[in-house]
C-alpha positions, 0 to 999 in steps of 0.5 A: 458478492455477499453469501449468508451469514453464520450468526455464530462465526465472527467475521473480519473486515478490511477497507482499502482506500485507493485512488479511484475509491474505497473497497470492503472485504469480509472474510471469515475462516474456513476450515475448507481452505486449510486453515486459511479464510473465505471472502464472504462479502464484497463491494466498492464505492468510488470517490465522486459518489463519496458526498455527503448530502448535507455538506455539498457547500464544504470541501467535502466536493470538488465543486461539481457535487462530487466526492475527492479522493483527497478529501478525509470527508470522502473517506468516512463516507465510503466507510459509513457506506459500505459498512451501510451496504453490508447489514447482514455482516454488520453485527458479526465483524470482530475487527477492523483494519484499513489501508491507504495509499502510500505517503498520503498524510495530513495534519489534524487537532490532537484533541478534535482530529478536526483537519488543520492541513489538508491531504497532501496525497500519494502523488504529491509532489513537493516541487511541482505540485501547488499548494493552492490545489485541494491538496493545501492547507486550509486552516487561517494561519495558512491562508496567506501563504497562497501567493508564496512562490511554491516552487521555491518551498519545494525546492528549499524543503528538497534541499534540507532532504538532501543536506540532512537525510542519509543518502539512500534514505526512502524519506528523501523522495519528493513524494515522501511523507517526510518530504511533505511535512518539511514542506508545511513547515516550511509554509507555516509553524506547526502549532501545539496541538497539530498531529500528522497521521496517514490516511489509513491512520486517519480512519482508524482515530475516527473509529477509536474516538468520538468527534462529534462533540468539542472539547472537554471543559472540566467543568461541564457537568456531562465531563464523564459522559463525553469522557466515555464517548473519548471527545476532546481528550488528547489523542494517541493517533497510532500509525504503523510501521509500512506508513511511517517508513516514508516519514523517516521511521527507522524500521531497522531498529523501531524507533524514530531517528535520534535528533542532533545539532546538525539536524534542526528539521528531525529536532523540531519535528520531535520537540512538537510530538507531530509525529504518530504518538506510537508506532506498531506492526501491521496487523497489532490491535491498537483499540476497541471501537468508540461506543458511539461511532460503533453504535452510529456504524450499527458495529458491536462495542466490542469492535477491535481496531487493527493497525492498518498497512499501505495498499501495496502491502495490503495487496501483497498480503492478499495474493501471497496468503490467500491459500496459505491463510496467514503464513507467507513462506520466504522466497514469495514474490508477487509481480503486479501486472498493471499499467506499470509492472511492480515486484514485491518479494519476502526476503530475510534480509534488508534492502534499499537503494533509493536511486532505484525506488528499491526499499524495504518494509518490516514484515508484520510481527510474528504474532500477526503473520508467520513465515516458512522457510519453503512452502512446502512444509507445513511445520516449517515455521520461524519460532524466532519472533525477533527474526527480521524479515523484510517485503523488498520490491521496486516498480518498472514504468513498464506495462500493460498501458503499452497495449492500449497505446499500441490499439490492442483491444481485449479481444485481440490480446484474447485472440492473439495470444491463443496462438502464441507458443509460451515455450518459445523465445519471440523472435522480434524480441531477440532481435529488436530488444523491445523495451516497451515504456509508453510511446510518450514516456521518457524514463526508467526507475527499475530495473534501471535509473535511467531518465533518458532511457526511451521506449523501443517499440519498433520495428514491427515484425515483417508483414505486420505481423501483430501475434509476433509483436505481441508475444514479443512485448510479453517477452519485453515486459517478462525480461523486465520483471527477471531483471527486476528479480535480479537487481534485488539479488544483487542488492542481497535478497535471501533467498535470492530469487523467488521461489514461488511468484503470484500474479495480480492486475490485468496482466495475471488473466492471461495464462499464455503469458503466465506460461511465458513467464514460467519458462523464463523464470527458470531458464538455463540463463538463470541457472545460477541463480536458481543454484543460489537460491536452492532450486533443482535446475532439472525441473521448473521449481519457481511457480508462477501462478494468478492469484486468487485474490488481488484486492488491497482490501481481502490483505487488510482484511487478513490483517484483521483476522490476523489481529482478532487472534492476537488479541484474544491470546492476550486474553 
């Protein structure tokens, strides 16, 4: 999608780097959508085509002359492409936000950003993934430490996590930032001028800062120039708060966790400054573009950079603002029907229970994002910048997936659920109790911890009737999402249940479900709760609609716009 530009309007762009490729948004305002934005540019790339002609023999490729999703090469080069493919745009962007997958980090030189330790990315695990993968490290000093027995790291580094960690901490998984890093400590020393940053965070020090040249000697009589481009001097890598949250980053009070006697591991980590040198809300200013990487970019010197989110967030964002602009009332919810089913849900309080994959990210700063007590009233804002508020959520393995595994193609999940009645229970879910899990998937995280629990995806109901099987799986999956609700209830969201849900991923194109979904949202067993939360019982009060916009990269370009205001109000 690319629609003319309006020379005269600045326009916002978010980048989200995801886990098959990289994607641009360009949104602009538009008094059309009540005060909200407009997508006026869109595109993608995907990894395996993010490689740099020149560079085929590093590893910036996988061997096969393709680009790696784990690679900070692949990064920049969708970035320099996808700002390449939207030159009508290009010299009206007045901002720039990027957000990456969640717990991605690395560990570069302060002073060159040059690569020390390689990605270790979302999916790492720090027990079963190997450190001889493309994820490992790959500076001299740790060239040697490929024959170590990596199991045994892994396990001594979730050992410390456990020992010195509180109990439900988000920090203590094994796929934590923080986990990560024990683990290279673990592998090899830090050295002085090692930092880590995120993979959004990565993106960001490249736009402020110049790497094309080495580091300053004071001596060099070009010392003022290379100080103008910001090469080799030491870096203030910014990260944000939704990033950090997975490094151990106390969000509750803003700070990083106090060191003690008792707790080597957080000391020595703050003794060598490996964490982010500061940490800020999603959607702060954090700089102004680097005059050369703007100019290499075809972008304006006067480029804002913003502090970017996890793509999750970034997501949430998108589907919940989309028609509200930037203003997010209490009680919204967002349930990704995907290959598993996530629920992401803004509430006033504070939520955690890692046994459950339930945490909680500081919501932007008021500065950044406003929110509402009802959607509703329009004047109903919070004016209390220190109020806290909270994206509170968890994932079930449960999902679309099924439908593939049980041989559904588009076109009979199309056919069929035209014949389904939403306004009715199915009859093979009350009586089979479905829990539809892949039929190889052994394990539950959420609602449930149970990692015996098995699917139930039999019997089929009589006479293979597969229109009956099939809302009787939408039914399975929607009690999962309720429940989902209800466990975050439990754990004292407020409000305690939603009050409005937006739906994004391929489930959300289905209106039949939408439909079932709606019914059982505000059915007489949820009474209570609609009580609690303040609904009137006598009408379906908890909207559940598709929204209009999904991607992660519209939600940080959101941040962007978000951003751009508040900087100019300091000015």
């Amino acid at each position: 999608m690319d629609q003319s530009p309006n020379h005269s309007t600045p326009v916002f762009a978010g980048f989200d780097l995801g886990t098959s490729g990289a994607r641009i948004s360009i949104i602009e305002s538009s008094p059309t959508c009540g005060g909200g934005f407009r997508e006026i540019y869109t595109n993608s790339i995907t990894w395996k085509d993010c490689v740099d002609g020149n560079s085929s023999k590093d590893n910036n490729s996988d061997g096969d002359g393709e680009g790696r999703y784990d690679n900070p090469n692949s990064w920049w080069i969708a970035i320099e492409n996808l700002l390449e493919g939207c030159c009508n745009h290009r010299s009206n962007i007045a901002s720039i936000c990027v957000s990456g997958t969640s717990a991605s980090c690395l560990i570069v030189d302060r002073t060159t950003l040059e690569v020390k330790r390689n990605p270790r990315m979302y999916d790492y695990d720090i027990i079963t993934s190997s450190s001889s993968s493309s994820s490992s490290d790959n500076n001299n000093n740790n060239n040697n430490n490929n024959n170590n027995d990596n199991g045994h790291i892994g396990l001594r580094a979730s050992e410390l996590l456990q020992k010195y960690l509180p109990s439900k901490h988000t920090a203590r998984a094994n796929t934590s930032s923080f986990a990560k890093l024990i683990k290279w400590i673990l592998e090899s020393p830090l050295q002085t001028n090692e930092k880590l940053c995120h993979q959004s965070d990565y993106i960001s020090s490249k736009l402020l800062f110049s790497t094309t040249a080495t580091a300053v000697n004071d001596n060099d009589n070009d010392n003022n120039e290379k100080r103008k481009e910001g090469v080799g001097m030491q870096m203030q890598i910014q990260s944000d708060w939704h990033n950090c949250l997975k490094l151990g980053y106390d969000v509750r009070n803003q700070c990083w966790p106090s060191s003690n006697t008792n707790n080597n591991w957080m000391e020595l980590c703050l003794r060598e400054s490996i964490f982010p040198t500061t940490v800020v809300s999603p959607g702060f200013p954090i700089g102004t573009i680097n005059e050369c990487v703007a100019e290499k970019l075809g972008l304006s010197k006067d480029v804002i950079i913003i502090a970017g989110t996890t793509d999750s967030n970034a997501a949430f964002f998108a589907a919940a603002a989309s028609d509200l602009g930037i203003r997010i009332p209490y009680g919204t919810a967002v349930t990704s029907l995907g290959s598993t089913t996530a629920i992401k849900f803004l509430s006033k309080t504070y939520v955690e229970d890692s046994s459950l994959g339930v945490y909680s990210h500081r919501f932007p700063s008021r500065k950044v994002f406003s929110t509402t007590t009802t959607a509703n009233n329009n004047n109903d804002n919070d004016e209390n910048e220190e109020q806290e508020a909270w994206l509170v959520g968890g994932a079930s393995n449960v999902g679309c997936a099924v439908f593939r595994a049980l041989n559904f193609t588009d076109d009979e999940l199309q056919s069929r659920s035209m014949d389904i009645d939403p306004t009715t229970d199915s009859e093979s879910y009350l009586r089979y109790k479905y829990y539809p899990l892949l039929p190889n998937k052994i394990g539950e995280r959420f609602p449930i911890a149970d990692s015996t629990k098995q699917s139930v995806l039999e019997p089929i109901p009589d006479s293979g009737d597969r229109t009956e099987y099939l809302k009787g799986l939408f039914q399975s999956i929607s009690e999962v999402e309720r429940k989902g609700y209800d466990v975050l209830r439990d754990l004292g969201s407020n409000p305690s249940f939603p009050t409005r849900i937006m739906t994004s991923g391929g489930g959300s194109r289905n209106t039949v479900w939408i439909s079932l979904r709606q019914r059982i949202m505000n059915s007489n067993n949820n009474n209570n709760i609609n009580n609690m939360a303040g609904i009137d019982d006598t009408t379906d009060k908890i909207e559940v609609q598709t929204a209009e916009h999904a991607e992660a990269s519209y939600g940080a370009a959101l941040l962007a716009a978000a951003g751009f205001r508040v900087q100019k109000s300091k000015t």
